[in-house]
C-alpha positions in Angstrom: -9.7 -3.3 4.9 -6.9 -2.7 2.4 -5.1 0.2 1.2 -3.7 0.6 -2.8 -0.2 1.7 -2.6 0.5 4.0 -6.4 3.3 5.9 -8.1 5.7 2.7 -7.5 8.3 1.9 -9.8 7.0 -1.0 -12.3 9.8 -3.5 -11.3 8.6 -3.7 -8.1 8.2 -6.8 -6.1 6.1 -8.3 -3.1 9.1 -8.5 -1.1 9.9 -4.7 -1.6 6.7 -3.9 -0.5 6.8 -5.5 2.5 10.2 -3.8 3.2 8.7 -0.6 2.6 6.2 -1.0 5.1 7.6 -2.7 7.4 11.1 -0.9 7.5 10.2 2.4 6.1 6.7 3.3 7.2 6.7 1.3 10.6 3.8 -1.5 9.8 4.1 -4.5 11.9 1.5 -6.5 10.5 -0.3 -6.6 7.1 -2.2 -9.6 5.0 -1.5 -10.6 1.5 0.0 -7.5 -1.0 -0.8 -7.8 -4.7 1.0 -6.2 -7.4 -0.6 -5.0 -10.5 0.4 -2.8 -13.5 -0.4 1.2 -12.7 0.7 2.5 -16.2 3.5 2.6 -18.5 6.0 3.6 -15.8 4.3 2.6 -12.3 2.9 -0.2 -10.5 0.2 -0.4 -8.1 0.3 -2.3 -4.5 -3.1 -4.1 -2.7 -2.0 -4.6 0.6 -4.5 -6.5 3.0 -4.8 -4.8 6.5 -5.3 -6.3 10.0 -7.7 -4.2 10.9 -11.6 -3.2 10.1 -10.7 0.4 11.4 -11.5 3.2 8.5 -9.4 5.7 11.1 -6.4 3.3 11.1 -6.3 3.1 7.2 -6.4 7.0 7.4 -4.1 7.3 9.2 -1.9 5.2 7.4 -2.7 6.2 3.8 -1.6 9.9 5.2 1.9 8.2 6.0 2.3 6.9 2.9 1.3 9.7 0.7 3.5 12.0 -0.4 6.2 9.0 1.6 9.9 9.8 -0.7 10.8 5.9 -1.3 13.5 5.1 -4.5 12.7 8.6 -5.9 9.4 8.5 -6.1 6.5 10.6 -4.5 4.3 7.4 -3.5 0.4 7.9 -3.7 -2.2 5.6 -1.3 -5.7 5.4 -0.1 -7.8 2.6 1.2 -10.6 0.6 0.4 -13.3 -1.9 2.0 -13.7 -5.0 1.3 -18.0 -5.8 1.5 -19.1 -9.5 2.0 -22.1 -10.6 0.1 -24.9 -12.3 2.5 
């Protein structure tokens, strides 16, 4: 499962991310994050959970949305990952 993190500022770096989650929202454990471009002014964050639960992302993405972090109102909501057979 993963969860896209929006509305961050475009400077923004892996470690910062992790910081945010981890200090700020309360996260103990997450996988690899991934930044990519959101627009001219914001960045997007992939952040790889521990977990298969859609309730646990729910919960989560809830935290983070509408979060306050560096003056911006930060945006989320999660995603599944589906293996091919």
């Amino acid at each position: 499962m993963q969860i896209v993190i929006g509305n961050l500022p475009p400077e923004i770096s892996v470690e910062d991310v992790q910081a945010l989650l981890s200090n700020e929202i309360g996260l103990g454990e997450f996988g690899a994050i991934t930044i990519t471009e959101g627009g001219t002014d914001n960045a997007l964050a992939l952040v790889q959970l521990h977990t298969d639960s859609a309730a646990a992302a729910d919960v989560l993405t809830a935290k983070i949305s509408g979060f306050h972090w560096n003056g911006r109102e930060l945006t989320s909501s999660h995603t599944h990952m589906f293996k091919e057979d």
